[in-house]
C-alpha positions, 0 to 999 in steps of 0.5 A, spaced: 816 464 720 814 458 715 820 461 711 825 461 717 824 454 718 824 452 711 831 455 711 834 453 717 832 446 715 836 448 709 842 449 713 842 443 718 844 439 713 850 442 711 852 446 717 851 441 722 857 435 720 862 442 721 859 445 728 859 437 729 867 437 727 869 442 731 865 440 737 867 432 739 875 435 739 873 440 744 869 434 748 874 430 749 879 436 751 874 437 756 873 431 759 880 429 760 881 436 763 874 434 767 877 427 768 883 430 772 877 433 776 874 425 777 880 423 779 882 427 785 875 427 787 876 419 787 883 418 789 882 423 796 876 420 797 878 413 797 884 415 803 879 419 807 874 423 807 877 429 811 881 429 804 875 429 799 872 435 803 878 439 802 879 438 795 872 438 795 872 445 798 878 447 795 876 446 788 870 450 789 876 456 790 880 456 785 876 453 778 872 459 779 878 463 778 880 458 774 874 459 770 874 467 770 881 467 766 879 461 761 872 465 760 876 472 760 882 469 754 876 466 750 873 474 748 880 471 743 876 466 740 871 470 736 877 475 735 881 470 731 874 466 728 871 472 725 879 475 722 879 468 719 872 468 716 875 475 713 881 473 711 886 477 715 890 473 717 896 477 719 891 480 723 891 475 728 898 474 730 899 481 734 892 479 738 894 472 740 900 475 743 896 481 746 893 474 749 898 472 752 900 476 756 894 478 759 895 470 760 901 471 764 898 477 768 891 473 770 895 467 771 900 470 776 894 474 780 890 468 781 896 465 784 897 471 789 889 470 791 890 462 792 896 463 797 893 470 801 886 469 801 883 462 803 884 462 811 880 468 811 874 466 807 874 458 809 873 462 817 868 466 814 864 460 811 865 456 817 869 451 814 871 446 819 879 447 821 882 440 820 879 440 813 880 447 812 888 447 813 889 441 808 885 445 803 889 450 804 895 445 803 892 444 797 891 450 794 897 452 796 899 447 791 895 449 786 897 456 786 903 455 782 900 451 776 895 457 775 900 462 770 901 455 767 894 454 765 892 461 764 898 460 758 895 454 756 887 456 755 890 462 751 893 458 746 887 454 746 882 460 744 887 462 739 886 454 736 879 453 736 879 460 733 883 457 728 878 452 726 883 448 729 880 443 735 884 437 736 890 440 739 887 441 746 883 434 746 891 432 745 894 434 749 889 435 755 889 427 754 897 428 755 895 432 762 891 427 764 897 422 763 900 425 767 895 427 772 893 420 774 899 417 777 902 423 779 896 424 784 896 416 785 903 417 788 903 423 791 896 423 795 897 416 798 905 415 798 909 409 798 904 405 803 900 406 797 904 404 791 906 397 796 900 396 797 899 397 788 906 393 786 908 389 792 913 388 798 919 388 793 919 396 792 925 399 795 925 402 802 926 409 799 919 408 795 915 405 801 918 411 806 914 416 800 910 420 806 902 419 803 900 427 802 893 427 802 890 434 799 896 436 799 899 431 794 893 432 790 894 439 789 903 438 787 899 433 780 894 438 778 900 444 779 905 438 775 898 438 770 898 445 768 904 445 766 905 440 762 899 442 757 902 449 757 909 447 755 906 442 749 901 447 747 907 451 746 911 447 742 905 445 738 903 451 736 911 453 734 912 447 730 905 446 727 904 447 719 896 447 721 896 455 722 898 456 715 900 462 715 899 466 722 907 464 723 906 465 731 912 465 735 915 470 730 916 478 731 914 477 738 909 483 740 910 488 746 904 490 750 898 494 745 893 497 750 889 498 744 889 491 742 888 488 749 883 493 751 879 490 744 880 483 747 878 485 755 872 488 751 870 482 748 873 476 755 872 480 761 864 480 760 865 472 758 869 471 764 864 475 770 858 470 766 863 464 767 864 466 774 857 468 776 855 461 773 860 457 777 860 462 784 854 460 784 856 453 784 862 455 789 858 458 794 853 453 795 859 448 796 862 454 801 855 453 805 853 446 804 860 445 808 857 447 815 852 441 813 856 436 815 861 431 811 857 426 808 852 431 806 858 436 802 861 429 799 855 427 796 853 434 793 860 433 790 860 426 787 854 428 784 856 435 782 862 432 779 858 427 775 854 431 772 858 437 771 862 430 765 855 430 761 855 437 760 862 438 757 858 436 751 853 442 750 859 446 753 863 443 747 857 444 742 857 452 745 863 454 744 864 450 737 857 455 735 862 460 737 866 459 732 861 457 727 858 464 728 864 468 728 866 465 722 860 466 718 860 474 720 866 475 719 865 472 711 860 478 711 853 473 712 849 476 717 843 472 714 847 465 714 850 466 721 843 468 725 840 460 721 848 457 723 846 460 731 839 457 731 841 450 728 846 450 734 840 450 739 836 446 736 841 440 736 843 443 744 836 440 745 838 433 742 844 433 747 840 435 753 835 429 752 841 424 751 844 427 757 837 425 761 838 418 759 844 417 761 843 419 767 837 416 769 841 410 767 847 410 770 846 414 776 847 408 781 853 405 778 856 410 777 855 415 784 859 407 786 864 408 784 866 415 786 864 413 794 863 406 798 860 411 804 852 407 803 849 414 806 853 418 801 851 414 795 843 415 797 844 422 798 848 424 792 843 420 787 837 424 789 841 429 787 842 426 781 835 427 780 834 433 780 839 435 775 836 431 770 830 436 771 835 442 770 839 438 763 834 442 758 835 449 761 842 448 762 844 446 755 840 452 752 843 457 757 850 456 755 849 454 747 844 460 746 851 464 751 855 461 746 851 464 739 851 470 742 859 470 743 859 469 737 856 475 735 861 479 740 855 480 745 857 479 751 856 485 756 849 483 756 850 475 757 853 477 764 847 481 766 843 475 765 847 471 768 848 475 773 841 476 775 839 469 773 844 465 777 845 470 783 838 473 785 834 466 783 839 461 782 843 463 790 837 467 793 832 463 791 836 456 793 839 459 800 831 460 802 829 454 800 836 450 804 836 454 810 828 456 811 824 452 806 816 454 803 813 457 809 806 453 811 809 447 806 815 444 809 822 446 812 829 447 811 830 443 805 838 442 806 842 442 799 835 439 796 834 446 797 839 448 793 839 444 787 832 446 786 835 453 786 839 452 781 834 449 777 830 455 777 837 459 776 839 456 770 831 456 767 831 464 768 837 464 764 835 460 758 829 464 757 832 472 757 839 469 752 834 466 747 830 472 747 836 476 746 839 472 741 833 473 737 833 479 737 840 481 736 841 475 730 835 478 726 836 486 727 843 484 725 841 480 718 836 486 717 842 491 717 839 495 724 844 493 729 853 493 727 856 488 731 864 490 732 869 488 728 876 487 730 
C-alpha cells in the first residue's frame, strides 16, 4: 500500500497539468452551455412565474434526453482515446462517421418524443394546465434543435477524444452568443426591447408579440443549431486532427462498428439518464407543491448544478487521460493516472462547498426577487454543500471507469443508488417523512434523498473501480479493445 502511494505521488506531478489541460476547456464548454440554461431560468422568470415553472418543468423533459443521447455518443470518446493512444489512426475516422449517424437517429427520435408525448405525462404528473400548455409550447420548440445538438456532441466526443478540447469551449461560448439576445427578443417581445432601448424603435419592432416559454424554446432550437453547423465547419478546415481527414470518403451505416459504440455509449447514456431522471421526476413531483416551491427548487438546482460543471469537466477529462494510457499498452500507469484523478476531484469538491457557503445569498438574488423563493431555495443550497463530496467522487470514479470502457456495471449502480435510495428514499421523506420523528418533509424530503443517492453511488463505483484497475494491471482482467 505504502508503495502504490509513493507511486501515485509520482505521477500527480506529472499527470496532473494534462488532465488539467484537458479539463478547463471542457469547463467552460459546459458552463457557457449551462449558462443557456441560466439565462432561461432568468429571463422567464423576470416575466412570470407561470413562464419560470413551464420551462422549469419543460427542462426537466427534455435535458434528460438530451443528456441520454449525449451520454449515449460519448461510448466515442474512449474509442477514439485509446485508437490514439495506440496509434491507429486510420481507424478512427470510419467510427466517428458510424457516430454520426446514430446522432442523426437519436436526434430525430428525441424530437418525435418532445412533440407526441408531453401532455400525457404532464396530466399524469398533475402538472397545473395553464403551466402545462406553455411548457408544451416550449417544448414543441425545442424538439427541432434536437438532431442538431445530437450532431454537435458527436463531434464533441470525437474531439475530446482527440485530446483536442477547446473547440467545444468555442463554440459553446458562440452558442451562448447567440442564445442570450435571441431569448431576450423572442421571450419578452417588442415591449421588452422598448423598454431596453427607448421609444425611438420602429413601430414593427415594438409590435413584436412577447412569447414567454414559447420563445424561450424557438432560441435554444436556433442555439442548437448554430454550435452544430460551427462544429461541423471546424472539423472540416481544422489542421488540428492530423491525419484523421474527417469529412473524406463518407461512410455508409457498419452495424459492426455502431453496435461496437451502442456497447460502449447505451450503458453511459441509461447512467446519465437514471442520474438526471432522478432530478426530472423530483421536479415532476414537486410541481403539485405549488409554484414557489417548484421555483425555488429550480434556482437552487440550477446553481448548483454550475459548480459542478468542474468535477463533471474533470471526469470526462479522466476519460481521456484513462483511454489514452490503456491504449498505449500501460495498464499500471493507467490505474495510478485514474486514482490521481480522484483525489484531485476531492480538492474541487472542497472548493466547491466554499463557494457555495459564500455566495449562496447573492446569487439565489439574482435569479428571482420573490422573498419566499430566495428563502426557500437557499435552504436547499445548504443541503447540496453536504452532497459536494459524493457528487464529485460518483461522476470522476464513473469517468476512470469509462475510460477503461466499463460501463454496464456503472449503470447498475446508478441505477440501484439513485432510483431505490435516491428517489425511493427521498419521495418517503417528501410526502411521508420519518415515522415518530417528524412529518412530510416536502422537496427537504427530496434533496435529502439525493444525498443518500449520490453517497451509495460513490461507495460501490470506487469499489469497482479498485477492482477492476488493479486486476487489469496484474493481467486478470482484458479490457475491450476497438
Amino acid at each position: 500500500m505504502a508503495t502504490f502511494f509513493t507511486q501515485l505521488a509520482g505521477v500527480s506531478r506529472k499527470e496532473t497539468r494534462p488532465l488539467i489541460t484537458l479539463a478547463l476547456p471542457i469547463c467552460g464548454a459546459q458552463l457557457a452551455q449551462a449558462g443557456m440554461s441560466v439565462a432561461d431560468v432568468m429571463m422567464t422568470g423576470r416575466l412570470s412565474a407561470t413562464d419560470l415553472a413551464a420551462v422549469s418543468v419543460g427542462s426537466s423533459i427534455w435535458l434528460p434526453l438530451m443528456l441520454f443521447m449525449t451520454g449515449t455518443l460519448m461510448g466515442l470518446t474512449p474509442i477514439v482515446a485509446q485508437l490514439l493512444g495506440g496509434g491507429t489512426t486510420a481507424r478512427i475516422r470510419p467510427n466517428v462517421h458510424q457516430a454520426l449517424w446514430v446522432a442523426l437517429a437519436l436526434g430525430l427520435g428525441a424530437a418525435l418524443l418532445l412533440w407526441f408525448t408531453v401532455m400525457p405525462i404532464f396530466r399524469l404528473m398533475e402538472v397545473p394546465d395553464e403551466v402545462a400548455r406553455r411548457s408544451a409550447a416550449y417544448l414543441s420548440a425545442v424538439a427541432f434543435g434536437m438532431p442538431g445538438v445530437a450532431l454537435f456532441q458527436a463531434l464533441r466526443a470525437f474531439s475530446d477524444g482527440m485530446n483536442h478540447t477547446r473547440p467545444a469551449l468555442w463554440i459553446s461560448l458562440v452558442g451562448l452568443a447567440v442564445n442570450i439576445p435571441s431569448n431576450y427578443v423572442l421571450i419578452y417581445g417588442g415591449d421588452g426591447l422598448t423598454e431596453l432601448f427607448g421609444e425611438w424603435l420602429p413601430a414593427w419592432v415594438q409590435a413584436i408579440p412577447a412569447l414567454g416559454a414559447f420563445g424561450c424554446g424557438i432560441a435554444t432550437a436556433l442555439s442548437m443549431w448554430v454550435m452544430s453547423l460551427a462544429m461541423i465547419a471546424y472539423t472540416r478546415r481544422s489542421r488540428a486532427y492530423g491525419d484523421v481527414e474527417l469529412w473524406c470518403d463518407p461512410a455508409p451505416p457498419q452495424w459492426k462498428l455502431i453496435g461496437e459504440l451502442l456497447y460502449v455509449g447505451v450503458p453511459i447514456g441509461v447512467a446519465i439518464f437514471v442520474e438526471v431522471t432522478l432530478f426530472t421526476l423530483i421536479a415532476l413531483f414537486i410541481a403539485s407543491l405549488g409554484e414557489v416551491t417548484v421555483a425555488a427548487h429550480q434556482v437552487a438546482l440550477n446553481y448548483t448544478s454550475i459548480l459542478f460543471m468542474l468535477p463533471l469537466s474533470l471526469s470526462m477529462a479522466l476519460t481521456v487521460r484513462v483511454g489514452n494510457t490503456l491504449g498505449q499498452g500501460r495498464p499500471d500507469h493507467a490505474r495510478l493516472v485514474a486514482w490521481n484523478g480522484i483525489a484531485i476531484c476531492l480538492l474541487v469538491a472542497g472548493f466547491n462547498s466554499l463557494v457555495l457557503w459564500f455566495t449562496a445569498e447573492p446569487v439565489i438574488a439574482l435569479y428571482t426577487h420573490d422573498i419566499a423563493v430566495q428563502r426557500l431555495a437557499v435552504s436547499l443550497v445548504i443541503l447540496a454543500m453536504i452532497y459536494q463530496v459524493s457528487d464529485s467522487l460518483q461522476v470522476n470514479l464513473a469517468g476512470a471507469l469509462r475510460g477503461y470502457k466499463d460501463t454496464r456495471i456503472v449503470m447498475v449502480i446508478t441505477l440501484v443508488a439513485y432510483w431505490l435510495v435516491g428517489l425511493g428514499g427521498g419521495h418517503w421523506l417528501g410526502m411521508h417523512g420519518l415515522a415518530g420523528w417528524s412529518g412530510p418533509l416536502g422537496v427537504h424530503g427530496y434533496w435529502i434523498g439525493l444525498i443518500a443517492g449520490l453517497t451509495v453511488a460513490a461507495l460501490l463505483l470506487g469499489e469497482r473501480l479498485r477492482r477492476l484497475a488493479r486486476g487489469v494491471a496484474n493481467g486478470a482482467i482484458e479490457i475491450p479493445r476497438s
